[in-house]
Backbone as JSON Lines, residues from 0, in Angstrom:
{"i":0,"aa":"X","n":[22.81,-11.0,5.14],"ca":[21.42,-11.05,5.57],"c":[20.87,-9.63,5.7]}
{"i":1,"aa":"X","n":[19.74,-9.5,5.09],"ca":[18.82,-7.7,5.17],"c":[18.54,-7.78,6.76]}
{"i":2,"aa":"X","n":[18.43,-6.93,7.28],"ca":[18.09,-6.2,8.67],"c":[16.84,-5.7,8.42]}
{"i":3,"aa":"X","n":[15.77,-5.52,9.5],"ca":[14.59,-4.81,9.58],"c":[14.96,-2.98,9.4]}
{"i":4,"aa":"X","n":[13.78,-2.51,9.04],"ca":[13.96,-1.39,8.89],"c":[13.08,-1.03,10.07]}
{"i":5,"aa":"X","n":[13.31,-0.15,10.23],"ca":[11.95,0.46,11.85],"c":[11.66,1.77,11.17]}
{"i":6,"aa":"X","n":[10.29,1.93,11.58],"ca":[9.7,3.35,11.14],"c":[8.64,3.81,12.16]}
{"i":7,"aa":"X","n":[8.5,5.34,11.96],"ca":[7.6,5.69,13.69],"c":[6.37,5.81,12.48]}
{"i":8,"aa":"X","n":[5.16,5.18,13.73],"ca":[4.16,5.82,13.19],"c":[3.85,7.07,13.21]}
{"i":9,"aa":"X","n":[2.88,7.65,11.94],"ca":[2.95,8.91,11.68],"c":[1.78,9.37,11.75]}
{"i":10,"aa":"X","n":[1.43,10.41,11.53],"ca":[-0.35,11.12,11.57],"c":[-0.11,11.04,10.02]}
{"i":11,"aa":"X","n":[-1.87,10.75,9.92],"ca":[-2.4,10.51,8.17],"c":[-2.35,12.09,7.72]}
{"i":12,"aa":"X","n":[-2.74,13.11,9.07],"ca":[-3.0,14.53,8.17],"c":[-1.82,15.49,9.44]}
{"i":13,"aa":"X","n":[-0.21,15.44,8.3],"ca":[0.74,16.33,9.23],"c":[0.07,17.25,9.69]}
{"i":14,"aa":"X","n":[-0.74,18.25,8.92],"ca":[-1.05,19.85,9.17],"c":[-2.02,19.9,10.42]}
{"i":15,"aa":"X","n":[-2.68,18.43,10.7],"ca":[-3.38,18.62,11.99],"c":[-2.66,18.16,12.88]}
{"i":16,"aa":"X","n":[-3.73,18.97,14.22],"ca":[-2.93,18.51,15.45],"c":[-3.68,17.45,16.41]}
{"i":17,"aa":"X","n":[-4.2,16.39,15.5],"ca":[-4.5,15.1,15.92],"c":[-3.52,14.88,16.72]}
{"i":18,"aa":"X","n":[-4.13,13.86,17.52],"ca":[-2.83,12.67,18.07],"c":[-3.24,11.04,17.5]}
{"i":19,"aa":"X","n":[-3.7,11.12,16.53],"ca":[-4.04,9.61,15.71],"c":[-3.17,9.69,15.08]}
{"i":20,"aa":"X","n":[-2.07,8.52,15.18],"ca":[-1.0,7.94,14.65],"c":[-0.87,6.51,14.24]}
{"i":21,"aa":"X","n":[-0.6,6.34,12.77],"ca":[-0.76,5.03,11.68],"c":[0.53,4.28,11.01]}
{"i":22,"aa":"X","n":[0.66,3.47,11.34],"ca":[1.37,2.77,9.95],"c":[1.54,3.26,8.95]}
{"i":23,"aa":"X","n":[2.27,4.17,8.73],"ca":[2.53,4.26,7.43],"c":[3.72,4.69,6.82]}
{"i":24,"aa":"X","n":[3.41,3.66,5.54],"ca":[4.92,3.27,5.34],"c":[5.73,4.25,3.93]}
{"i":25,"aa":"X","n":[6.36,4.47,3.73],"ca":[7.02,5.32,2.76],"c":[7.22,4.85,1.47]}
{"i":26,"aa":"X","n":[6.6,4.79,0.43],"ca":[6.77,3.64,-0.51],"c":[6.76,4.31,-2.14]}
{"i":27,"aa":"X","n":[7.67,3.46,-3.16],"ca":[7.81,4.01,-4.53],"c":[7.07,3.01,-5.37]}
{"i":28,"aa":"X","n":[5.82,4.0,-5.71],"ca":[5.15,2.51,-6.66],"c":[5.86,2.77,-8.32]}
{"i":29,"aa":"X","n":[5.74,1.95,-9.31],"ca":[5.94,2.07,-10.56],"c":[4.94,1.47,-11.28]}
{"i":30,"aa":"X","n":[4.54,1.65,-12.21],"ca":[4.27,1.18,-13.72],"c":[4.54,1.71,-14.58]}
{"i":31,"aa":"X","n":[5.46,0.45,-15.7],"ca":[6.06,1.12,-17.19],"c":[7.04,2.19,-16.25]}
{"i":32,"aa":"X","n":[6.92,3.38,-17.16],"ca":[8.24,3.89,-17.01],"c":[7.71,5.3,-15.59]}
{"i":33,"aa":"X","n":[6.44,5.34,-14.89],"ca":[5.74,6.11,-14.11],"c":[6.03,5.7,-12.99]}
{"i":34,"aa":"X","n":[6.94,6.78,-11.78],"ca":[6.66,6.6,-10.42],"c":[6.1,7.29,-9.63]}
{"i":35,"aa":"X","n":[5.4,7.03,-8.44],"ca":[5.08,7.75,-7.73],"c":[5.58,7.47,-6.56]}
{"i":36,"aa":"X","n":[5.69,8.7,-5.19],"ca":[6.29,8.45,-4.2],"c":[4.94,8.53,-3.56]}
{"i":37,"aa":"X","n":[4.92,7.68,-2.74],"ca":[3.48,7.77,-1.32],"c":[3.39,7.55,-0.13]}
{"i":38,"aa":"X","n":[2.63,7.02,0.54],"ca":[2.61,6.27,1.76],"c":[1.38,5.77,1.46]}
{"i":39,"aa":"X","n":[1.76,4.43,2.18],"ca":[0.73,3.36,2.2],"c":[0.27,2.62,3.73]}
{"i":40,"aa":"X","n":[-0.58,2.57,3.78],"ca":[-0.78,2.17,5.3],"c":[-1.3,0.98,5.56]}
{"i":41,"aa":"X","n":[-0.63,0.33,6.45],"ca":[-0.12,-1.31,6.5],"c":[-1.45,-1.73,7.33]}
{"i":42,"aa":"X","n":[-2.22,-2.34,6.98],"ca":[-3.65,-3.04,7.46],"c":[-3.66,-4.4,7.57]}
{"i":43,"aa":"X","n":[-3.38,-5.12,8.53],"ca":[-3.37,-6.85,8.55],"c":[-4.53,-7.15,8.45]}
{"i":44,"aa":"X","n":[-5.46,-6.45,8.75],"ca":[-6.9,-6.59,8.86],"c":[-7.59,-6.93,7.22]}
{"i":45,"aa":"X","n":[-6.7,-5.95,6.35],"ca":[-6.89,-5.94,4.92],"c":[-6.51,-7.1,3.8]}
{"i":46,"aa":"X","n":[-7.77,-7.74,3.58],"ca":[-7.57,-8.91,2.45],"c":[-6.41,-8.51,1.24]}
{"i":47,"aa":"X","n":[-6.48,-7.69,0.54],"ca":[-5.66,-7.7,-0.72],"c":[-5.27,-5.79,-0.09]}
{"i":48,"aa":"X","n":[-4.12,-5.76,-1.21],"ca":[-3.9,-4.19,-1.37],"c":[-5.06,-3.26,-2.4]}
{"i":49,"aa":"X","n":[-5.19,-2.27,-2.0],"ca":[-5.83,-1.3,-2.99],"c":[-5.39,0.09,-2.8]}
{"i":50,"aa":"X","n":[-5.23,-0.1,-4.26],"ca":[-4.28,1.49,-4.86],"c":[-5.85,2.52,-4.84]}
{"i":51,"aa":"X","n":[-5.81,3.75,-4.39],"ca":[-6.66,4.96,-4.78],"c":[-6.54,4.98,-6.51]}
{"i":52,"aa":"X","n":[-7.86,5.55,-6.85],"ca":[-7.95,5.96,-8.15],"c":[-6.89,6.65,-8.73]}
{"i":53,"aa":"X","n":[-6.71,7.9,-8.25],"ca":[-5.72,8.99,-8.64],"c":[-4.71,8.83,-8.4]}
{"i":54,"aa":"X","n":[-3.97,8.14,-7.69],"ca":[-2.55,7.32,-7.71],"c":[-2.4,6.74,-8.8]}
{"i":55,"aa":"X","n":[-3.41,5.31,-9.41],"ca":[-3.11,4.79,-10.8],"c":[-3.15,5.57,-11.47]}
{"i":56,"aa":"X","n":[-4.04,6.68,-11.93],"ca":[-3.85,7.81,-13.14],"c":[-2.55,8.36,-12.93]}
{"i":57,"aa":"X","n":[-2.0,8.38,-11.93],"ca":[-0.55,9.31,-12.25],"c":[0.33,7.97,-12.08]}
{"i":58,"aa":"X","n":[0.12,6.84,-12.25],"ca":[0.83,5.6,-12.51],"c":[1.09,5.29,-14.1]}
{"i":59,"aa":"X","n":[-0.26,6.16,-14.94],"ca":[-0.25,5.87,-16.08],"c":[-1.53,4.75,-16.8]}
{"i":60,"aa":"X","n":[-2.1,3.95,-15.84],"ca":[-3.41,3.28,-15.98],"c":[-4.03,3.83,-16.46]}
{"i":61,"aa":"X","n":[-5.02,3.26,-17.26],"ca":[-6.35,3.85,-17.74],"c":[-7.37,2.97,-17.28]}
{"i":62,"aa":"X","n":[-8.43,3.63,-16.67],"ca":[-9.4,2.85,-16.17],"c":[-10.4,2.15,-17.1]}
{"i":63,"aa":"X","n":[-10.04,2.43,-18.44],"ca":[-11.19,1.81,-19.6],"c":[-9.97,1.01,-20.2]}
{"i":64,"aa":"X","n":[-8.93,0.97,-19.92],"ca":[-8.44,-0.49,-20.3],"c":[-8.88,-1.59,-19.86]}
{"i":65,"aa":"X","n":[-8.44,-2.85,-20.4],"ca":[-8.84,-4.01,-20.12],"c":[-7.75,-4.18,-18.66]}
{"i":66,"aa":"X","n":[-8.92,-4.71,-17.7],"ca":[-8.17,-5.26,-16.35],"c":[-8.78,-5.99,-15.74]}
{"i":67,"aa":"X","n":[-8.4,-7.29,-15.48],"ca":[-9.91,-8.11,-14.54],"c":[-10.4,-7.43,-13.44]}
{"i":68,"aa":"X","n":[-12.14,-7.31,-13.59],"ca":[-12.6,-6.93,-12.11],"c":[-12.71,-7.48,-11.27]}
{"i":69,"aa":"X","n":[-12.93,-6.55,-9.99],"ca":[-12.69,-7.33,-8.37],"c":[-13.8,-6.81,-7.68]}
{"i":70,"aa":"X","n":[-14.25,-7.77,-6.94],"ca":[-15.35,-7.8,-5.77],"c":[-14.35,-7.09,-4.2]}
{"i":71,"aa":"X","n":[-14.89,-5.68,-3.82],"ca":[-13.56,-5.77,-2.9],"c":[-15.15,-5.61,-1.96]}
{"i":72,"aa":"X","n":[-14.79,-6.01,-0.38],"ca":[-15.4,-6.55,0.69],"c":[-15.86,-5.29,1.44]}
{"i":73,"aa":"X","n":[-16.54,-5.18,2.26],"ca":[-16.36,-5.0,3.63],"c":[-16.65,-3.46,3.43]}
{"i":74,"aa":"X","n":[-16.07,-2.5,3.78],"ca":[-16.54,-1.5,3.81],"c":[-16.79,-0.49,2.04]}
{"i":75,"aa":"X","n":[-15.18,-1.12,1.78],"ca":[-15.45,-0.96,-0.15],"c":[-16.3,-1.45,-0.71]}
{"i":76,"aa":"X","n":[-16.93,-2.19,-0.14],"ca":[-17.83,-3.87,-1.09],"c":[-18.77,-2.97,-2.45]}
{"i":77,"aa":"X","n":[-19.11,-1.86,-2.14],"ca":[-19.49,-0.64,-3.28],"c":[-18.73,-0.21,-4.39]}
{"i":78,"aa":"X","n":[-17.59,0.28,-3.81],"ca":[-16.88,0.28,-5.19],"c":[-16.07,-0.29,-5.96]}
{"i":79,"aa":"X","n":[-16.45,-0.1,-7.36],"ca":[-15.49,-0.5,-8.55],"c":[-14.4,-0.68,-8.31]}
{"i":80,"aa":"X","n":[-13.69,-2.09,-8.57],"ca":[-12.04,-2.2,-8.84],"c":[-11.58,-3.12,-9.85]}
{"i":81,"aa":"X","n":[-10.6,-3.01,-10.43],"ca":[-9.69,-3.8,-11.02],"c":[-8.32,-3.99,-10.86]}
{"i":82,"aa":"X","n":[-8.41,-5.28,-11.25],"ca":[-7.04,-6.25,-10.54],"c":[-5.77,-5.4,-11.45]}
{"i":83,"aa":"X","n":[-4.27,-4.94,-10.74],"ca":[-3.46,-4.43,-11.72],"c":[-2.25,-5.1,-10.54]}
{"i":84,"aa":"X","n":[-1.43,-4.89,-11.56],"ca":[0.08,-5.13,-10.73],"c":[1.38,-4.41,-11.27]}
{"i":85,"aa":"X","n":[1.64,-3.83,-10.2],"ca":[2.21,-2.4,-9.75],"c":[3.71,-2.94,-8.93]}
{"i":86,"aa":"X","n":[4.7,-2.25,-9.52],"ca":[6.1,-2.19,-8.29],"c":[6.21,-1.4,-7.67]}
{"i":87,"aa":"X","n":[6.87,-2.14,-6.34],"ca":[6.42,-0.97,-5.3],"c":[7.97,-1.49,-4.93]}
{"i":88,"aa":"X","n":[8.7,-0.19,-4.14],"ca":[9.93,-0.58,-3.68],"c":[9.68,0.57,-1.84]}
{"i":89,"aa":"X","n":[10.16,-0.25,-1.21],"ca":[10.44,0.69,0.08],"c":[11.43,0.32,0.8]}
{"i":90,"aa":"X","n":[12.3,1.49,1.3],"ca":[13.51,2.71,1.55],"c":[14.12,1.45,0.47]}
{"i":91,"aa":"X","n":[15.34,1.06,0.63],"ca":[16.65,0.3,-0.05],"c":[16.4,-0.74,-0.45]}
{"i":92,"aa":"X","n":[15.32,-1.65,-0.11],"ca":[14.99,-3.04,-0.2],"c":[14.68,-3.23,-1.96]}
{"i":93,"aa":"X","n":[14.68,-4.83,-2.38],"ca":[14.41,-4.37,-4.05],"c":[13.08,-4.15,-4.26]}
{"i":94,"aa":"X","n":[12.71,-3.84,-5.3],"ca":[11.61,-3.09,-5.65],"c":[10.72,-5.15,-6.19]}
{"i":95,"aa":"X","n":[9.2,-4.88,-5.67],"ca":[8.91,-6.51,-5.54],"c":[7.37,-6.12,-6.18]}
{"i":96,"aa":"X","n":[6.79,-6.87,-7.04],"ca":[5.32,-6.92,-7.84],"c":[4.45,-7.22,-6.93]}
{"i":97,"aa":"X","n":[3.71,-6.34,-6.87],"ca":[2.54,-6.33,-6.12],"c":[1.21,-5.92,-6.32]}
{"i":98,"aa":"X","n":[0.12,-7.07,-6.14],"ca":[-1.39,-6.95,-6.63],"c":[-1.84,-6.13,-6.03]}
{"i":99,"aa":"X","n":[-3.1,-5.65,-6.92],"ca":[-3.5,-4.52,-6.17],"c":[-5.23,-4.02,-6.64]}
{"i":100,"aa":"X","n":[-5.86,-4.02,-5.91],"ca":[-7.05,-3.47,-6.83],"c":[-7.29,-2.38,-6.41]}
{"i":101,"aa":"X","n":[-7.39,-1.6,-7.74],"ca":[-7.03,-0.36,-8.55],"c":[-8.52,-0.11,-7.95]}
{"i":102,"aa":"X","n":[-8.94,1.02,-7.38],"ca":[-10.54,1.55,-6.69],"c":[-10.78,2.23,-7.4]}
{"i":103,"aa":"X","n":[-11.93,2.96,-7.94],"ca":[-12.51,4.16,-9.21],"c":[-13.0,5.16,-7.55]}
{"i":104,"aa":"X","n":[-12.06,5.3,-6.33],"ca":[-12.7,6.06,-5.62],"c":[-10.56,6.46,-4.93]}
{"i":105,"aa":"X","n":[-11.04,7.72,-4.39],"ca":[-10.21,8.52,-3.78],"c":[-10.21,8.79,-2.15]}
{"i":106,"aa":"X","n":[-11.2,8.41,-1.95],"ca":[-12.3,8.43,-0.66],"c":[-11.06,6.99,0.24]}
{"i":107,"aa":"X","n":[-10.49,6.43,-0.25],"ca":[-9.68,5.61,0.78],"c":[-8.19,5.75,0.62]}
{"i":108,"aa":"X","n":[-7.35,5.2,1.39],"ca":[-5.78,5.4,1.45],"c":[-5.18,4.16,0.79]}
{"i":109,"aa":"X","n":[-4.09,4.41,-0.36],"ca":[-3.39,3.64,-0.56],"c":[-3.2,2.22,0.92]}
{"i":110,"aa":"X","n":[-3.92,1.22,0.51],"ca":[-3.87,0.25,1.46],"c":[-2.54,-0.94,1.46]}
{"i":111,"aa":"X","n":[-1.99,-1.49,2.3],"ca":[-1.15,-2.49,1.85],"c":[-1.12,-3.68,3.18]}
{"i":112,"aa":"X","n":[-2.05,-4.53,1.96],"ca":[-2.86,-5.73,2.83],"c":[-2.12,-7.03,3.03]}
{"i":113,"aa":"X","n":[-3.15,-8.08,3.12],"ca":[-2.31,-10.0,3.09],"c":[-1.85,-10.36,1.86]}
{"i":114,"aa":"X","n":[-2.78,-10.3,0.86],"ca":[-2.12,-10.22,-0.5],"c":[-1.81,-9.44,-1.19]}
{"i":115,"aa":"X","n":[-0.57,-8.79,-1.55],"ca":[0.43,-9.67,-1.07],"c":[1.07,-9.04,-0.4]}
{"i":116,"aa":"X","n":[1.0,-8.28,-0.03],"ca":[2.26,-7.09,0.73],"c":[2.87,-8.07,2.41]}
{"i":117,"aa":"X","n":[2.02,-8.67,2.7],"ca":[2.02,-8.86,4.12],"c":[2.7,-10.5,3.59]}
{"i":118,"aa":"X","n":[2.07,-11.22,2.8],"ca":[2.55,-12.1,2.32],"c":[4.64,-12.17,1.86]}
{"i":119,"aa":"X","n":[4.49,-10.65,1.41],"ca":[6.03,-10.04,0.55],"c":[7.29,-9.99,1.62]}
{"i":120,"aa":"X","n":[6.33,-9.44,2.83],"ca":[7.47,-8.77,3.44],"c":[7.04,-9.47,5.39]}
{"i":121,"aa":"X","n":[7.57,-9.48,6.19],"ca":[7.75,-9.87,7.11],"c":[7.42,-8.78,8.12]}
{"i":122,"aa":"X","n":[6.35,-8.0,8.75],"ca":[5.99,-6.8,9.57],"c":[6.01,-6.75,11.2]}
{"i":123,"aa":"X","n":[6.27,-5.99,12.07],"ca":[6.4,-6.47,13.1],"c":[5.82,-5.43,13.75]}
{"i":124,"aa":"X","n":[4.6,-4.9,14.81],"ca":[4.18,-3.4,15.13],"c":[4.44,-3.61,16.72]}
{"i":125,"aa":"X","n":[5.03,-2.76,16.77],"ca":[5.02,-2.04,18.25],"c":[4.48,-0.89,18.62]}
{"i":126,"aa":"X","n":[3.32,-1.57,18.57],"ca":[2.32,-0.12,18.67],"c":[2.66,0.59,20.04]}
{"i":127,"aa":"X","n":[2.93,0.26,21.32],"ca":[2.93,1.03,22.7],"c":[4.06,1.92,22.2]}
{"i":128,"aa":"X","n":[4.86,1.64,21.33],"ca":[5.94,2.34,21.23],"c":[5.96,3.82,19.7]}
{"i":129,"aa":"X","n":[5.15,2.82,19.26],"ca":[4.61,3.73,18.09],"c":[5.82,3.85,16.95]}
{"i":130,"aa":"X","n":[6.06,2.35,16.45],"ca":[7.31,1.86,15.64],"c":[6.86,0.55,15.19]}
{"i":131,"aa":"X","n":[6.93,0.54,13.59],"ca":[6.93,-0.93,13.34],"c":[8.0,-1.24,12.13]}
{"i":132,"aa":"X","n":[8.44,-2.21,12.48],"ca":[9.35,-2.65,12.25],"c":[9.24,-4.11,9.94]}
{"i":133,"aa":"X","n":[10.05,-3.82,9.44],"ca":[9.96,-4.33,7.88],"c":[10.98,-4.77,7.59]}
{"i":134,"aa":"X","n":[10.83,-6.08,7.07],"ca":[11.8,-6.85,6.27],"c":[11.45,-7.73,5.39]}
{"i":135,"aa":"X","n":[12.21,-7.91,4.18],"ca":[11.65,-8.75,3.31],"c":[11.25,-9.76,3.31]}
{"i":136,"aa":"X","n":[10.45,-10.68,2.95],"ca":[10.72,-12.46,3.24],"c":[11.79,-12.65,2.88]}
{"i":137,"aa":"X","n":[12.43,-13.88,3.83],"ca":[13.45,-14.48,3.47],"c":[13.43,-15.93,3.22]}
{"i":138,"aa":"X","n":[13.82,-16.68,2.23],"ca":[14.1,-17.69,1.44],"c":[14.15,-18.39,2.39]}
């Protein structure tokens, strides 16, 4: 049986000396034979995942390929996206397909929402403690 992984929350910007500390999780996306290493920050609040623009370009995407478009909500509800699906693996666990709409903006953080990430994996936050806790679904 997999065990949870625990991770501290972290500040979005190391070099400052904020004390705003986030979810965020350590993660290897792929497409084709392109990885990138990132962090993604875990939003229950967030309907679907959405990858930043400049993440998919160094994924290898092209934004004038063919990709179905997406209506994304709420504060994005402005910008452009298309639907792509991307592997993402985080620390040891296997690497699992995950939807994602691809944003034509840089202006937001690699997001990882209900569909499917939250759907994928099993999350647990202890925020007073400033640790949340990941494990895969299990069968």
């Amino acid at each position: 049986m997999t065990t949870a992984v625990r991770f501290p929350y972290l500040s979005p910007d190391p070099q400052s000396t904020s004390t705003i500390l986030l979810p965020l999780l350590p993660i290897q996306l792929g497409f084709h034979d392109q990885t990138v290493e990132t962090v993604g920050l875990l939003d229950s609040g967030a309907t679907v995942n959405v990858l930043p623009f400049t993440t998919g370009l160094q994924l290898g995407l092209v934004w004038e390929e063919p990709h179905p478009e997406m209506q994304l909500t709420g504060n994005l509800a402005n910008l452009p996206a298309k639907g792509v699906i991307i592997s993402a693996q985080a620390v040891s666990f296997p690497a699992v397909d995950l939807a994602f709409a691809w944003s034509q903006s840089d202006e937001i953080p690699l997001l990882l929402g209900q569909i499917n990430f939250f759907m994928t994996f099993d999350i647990c936050f202890f925020r007073s403690r400033n640790v949340f806790e990941l494990l895969p679904k299990q069968n």
